[in-house]
C-alpha positions as CSV (number, residue, x, y, z in Angstrom):
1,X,-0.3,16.4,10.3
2,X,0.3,12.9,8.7
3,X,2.7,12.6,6.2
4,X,0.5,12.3,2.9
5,X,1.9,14.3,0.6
6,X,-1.2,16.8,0.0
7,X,-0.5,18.1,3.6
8,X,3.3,19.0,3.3
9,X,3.3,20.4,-0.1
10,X,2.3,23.9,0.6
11,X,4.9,26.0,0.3
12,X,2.9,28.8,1.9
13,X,2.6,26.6,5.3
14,X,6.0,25.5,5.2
15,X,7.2,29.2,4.8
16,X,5.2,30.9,7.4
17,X,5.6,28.0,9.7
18,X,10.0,28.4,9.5
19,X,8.9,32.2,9.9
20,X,6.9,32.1,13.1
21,X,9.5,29.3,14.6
22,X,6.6,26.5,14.2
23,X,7.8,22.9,13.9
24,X,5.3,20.7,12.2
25,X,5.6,17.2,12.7
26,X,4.7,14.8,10.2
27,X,2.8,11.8,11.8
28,X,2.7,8.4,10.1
29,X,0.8,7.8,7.7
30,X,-2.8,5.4,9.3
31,X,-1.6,6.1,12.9
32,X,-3.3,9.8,12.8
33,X,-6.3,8.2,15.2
34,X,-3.9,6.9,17.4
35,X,-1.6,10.0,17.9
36,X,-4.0,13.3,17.8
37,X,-5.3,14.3,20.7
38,X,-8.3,15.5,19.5
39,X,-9.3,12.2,17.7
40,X,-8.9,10.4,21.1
41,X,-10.6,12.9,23.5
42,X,-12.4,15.8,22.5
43,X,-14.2,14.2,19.3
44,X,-16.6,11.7,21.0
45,X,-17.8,13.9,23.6
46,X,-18.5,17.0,21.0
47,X,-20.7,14.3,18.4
48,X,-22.5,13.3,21.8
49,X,-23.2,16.3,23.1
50,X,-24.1,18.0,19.5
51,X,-26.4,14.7,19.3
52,X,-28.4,15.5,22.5
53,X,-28.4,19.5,21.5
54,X,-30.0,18.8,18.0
55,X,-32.5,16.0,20.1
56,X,-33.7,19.1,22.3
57,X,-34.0,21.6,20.1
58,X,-36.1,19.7,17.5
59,X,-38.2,18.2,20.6
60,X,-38.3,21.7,21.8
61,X,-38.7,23.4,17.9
62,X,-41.4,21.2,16.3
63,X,-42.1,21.4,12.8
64,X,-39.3,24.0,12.6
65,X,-35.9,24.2,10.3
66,X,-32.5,24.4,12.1
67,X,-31.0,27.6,10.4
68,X,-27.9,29.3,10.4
69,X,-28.1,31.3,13.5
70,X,-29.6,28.5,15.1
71,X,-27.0,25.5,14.0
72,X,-24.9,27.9,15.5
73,X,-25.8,28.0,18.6
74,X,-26.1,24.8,19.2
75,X,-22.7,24.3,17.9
76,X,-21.4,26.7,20.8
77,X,-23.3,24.6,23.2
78,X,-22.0,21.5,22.3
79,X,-18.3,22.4,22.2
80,X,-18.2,24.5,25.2
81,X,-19.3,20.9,27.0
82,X,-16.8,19.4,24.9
83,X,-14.1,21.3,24.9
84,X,-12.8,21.3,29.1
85,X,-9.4,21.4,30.2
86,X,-10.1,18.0,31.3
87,X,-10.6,15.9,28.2
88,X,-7.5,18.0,26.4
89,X,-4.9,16.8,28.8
90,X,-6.7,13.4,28.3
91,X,-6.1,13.3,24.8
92,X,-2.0,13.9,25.2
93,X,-2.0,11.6,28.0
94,X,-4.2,8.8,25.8
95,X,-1.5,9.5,23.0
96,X,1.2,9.5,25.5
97,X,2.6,12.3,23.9
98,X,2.8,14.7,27.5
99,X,3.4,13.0,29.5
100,X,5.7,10.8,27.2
101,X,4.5,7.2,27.3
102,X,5.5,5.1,24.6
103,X,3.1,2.2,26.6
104,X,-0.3,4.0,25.3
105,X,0.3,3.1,21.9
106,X,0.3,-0.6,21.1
107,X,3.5,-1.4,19.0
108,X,1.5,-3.0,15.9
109,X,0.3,0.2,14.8
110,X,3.6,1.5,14.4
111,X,4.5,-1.3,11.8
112,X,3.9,0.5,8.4
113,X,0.9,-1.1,6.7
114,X,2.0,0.5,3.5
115,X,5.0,0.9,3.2
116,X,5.3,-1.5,-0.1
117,X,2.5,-1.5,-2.4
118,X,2.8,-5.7,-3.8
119,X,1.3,-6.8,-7.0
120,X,1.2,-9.5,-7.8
121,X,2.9,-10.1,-11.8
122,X,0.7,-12.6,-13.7
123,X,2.9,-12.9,-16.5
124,X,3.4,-16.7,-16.8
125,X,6.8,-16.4,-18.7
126,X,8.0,-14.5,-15.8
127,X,6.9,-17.6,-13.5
128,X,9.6,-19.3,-12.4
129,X,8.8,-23.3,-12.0
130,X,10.2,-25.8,-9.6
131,X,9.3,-29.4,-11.1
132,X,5.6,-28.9,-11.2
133,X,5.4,-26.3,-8.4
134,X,5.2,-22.5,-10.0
135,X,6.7,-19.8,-7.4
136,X,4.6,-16.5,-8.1
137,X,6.9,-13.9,-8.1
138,X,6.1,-9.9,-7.2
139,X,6.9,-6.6,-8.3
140,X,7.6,-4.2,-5.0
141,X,6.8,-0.2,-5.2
142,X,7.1,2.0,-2.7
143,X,5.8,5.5,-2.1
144,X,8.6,7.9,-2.6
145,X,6.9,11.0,-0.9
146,X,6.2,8.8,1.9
147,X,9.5,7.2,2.5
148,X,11.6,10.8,2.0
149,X,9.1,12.5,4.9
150,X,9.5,9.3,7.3
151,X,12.2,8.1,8.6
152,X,12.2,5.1,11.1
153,X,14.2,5.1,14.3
154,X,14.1,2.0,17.0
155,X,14.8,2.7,20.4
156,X,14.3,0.9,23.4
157,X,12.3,2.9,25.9
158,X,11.5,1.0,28.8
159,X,12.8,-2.2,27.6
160,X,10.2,-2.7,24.9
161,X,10.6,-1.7,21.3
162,X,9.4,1.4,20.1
163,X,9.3,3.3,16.5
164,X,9.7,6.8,16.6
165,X,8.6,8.4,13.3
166,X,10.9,11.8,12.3
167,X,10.5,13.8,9.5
C-alpha cells in the first residue's frame, strides 16, 4: 500500500493484520507504479486480453447487450490468460523486489516529489529587497502524515545510491 493516509488509517486493517502476523508495507507515496507487481506485469496483459474478449464477443453477439453473466465470463477469460505464473514472477523481478535488485528502479523516482508543498508568499512587505533586486521568499509545509509513515534510509547497494522507504 502507499503511504497516503486514507490507506493506513483503518484501525480494523491494522488490527487484524498484527493478529494474523501480516506486515504491511507502506510504499512511497507516486512510486506505487514503479514498485507493485501487478501494475508492471499482470495489468497490461489483462486490459489486452479483456480488449480482444469484448472485440469477439460483440463480433460474435451482434446487436446484443453484454450482461452480467456474460461480462462475467469474459472477465474469467481474460484473466485466466492474464494471470500465469509467468508474468507474476515478472512483475517482482521488474520491481526488483525477489529477486532484490535495487538496479530495476531508476534512482530519480525515489527522490520525493512532495515532500514540501512551496508557496510562494506574495505579500510585498514581506519582500526582502537588495538595491533594486526583490528576493521572493517562500513559506515551506510539509505533510505530517506523510513524513511520520516514511522514513528515509541511504545505503549503498552495489556502489550506487539507493533510498529504502520504511515505515
Amino acid at each position: 500500500m502507499d503511504g497516503h493516509s486514507s490507506h493506513c488509517s483503518n484501525v480494523e486493517l491494522l488490527d487484524y493484520a498484527v493478529a494474523n502476523d501480516v506486515i504491511l508495507f507502506c510504499l512511497p507515496s507516486h512510486s506505487t507504479h514503479w514498485l507493485q507487481p501487478l501494475d508492471r506485469s499482470f495489468f497490461k496483459p489483462l486490459k489486452t486480453y479483456w480488449s480482444k474478449t469484448c472485440q469477439n464477443w460483440v463480433h460474435n453477439n451482434p446487436g446484443r447487450k453484454l450482461g452480467r453473466l456474460q461480462f462475467a465470463s469474459l472477465l474469467n477469460a481474460a484473466w485466466c490468460k492474464a494471470a500465469t505464473i509467468q508474468n507474476g514472477t515478472s512483475g517482482f523481478r521488474t520491481c526488483g523486489i525477489y529477486p532484490f535488485n535495487p538496479e530495476q528502479i531508476p534512482d530519480y523516482v525515489f527522490v520525493l516529489d512532495k515532500v514540501a508543498q512551496v508557496q510562494e508568499n506574495l505579500n510585498p512587505e514581506k519582500i526582502p529587497s537588495r538595491g533594486k533586486m526583490k528576493i521572493s521568499t517562500f513559506q515551506m509545509s510539509t505533510d505530517k502524515m506523510s513524513l511520520q509513515l516514511t522514513m528515509i534510509v541511504r545505503t549503498e547497494i552495489h556502489s550506487k545510491t539507493f533510498y529504502r522507504f520504511l515505515a
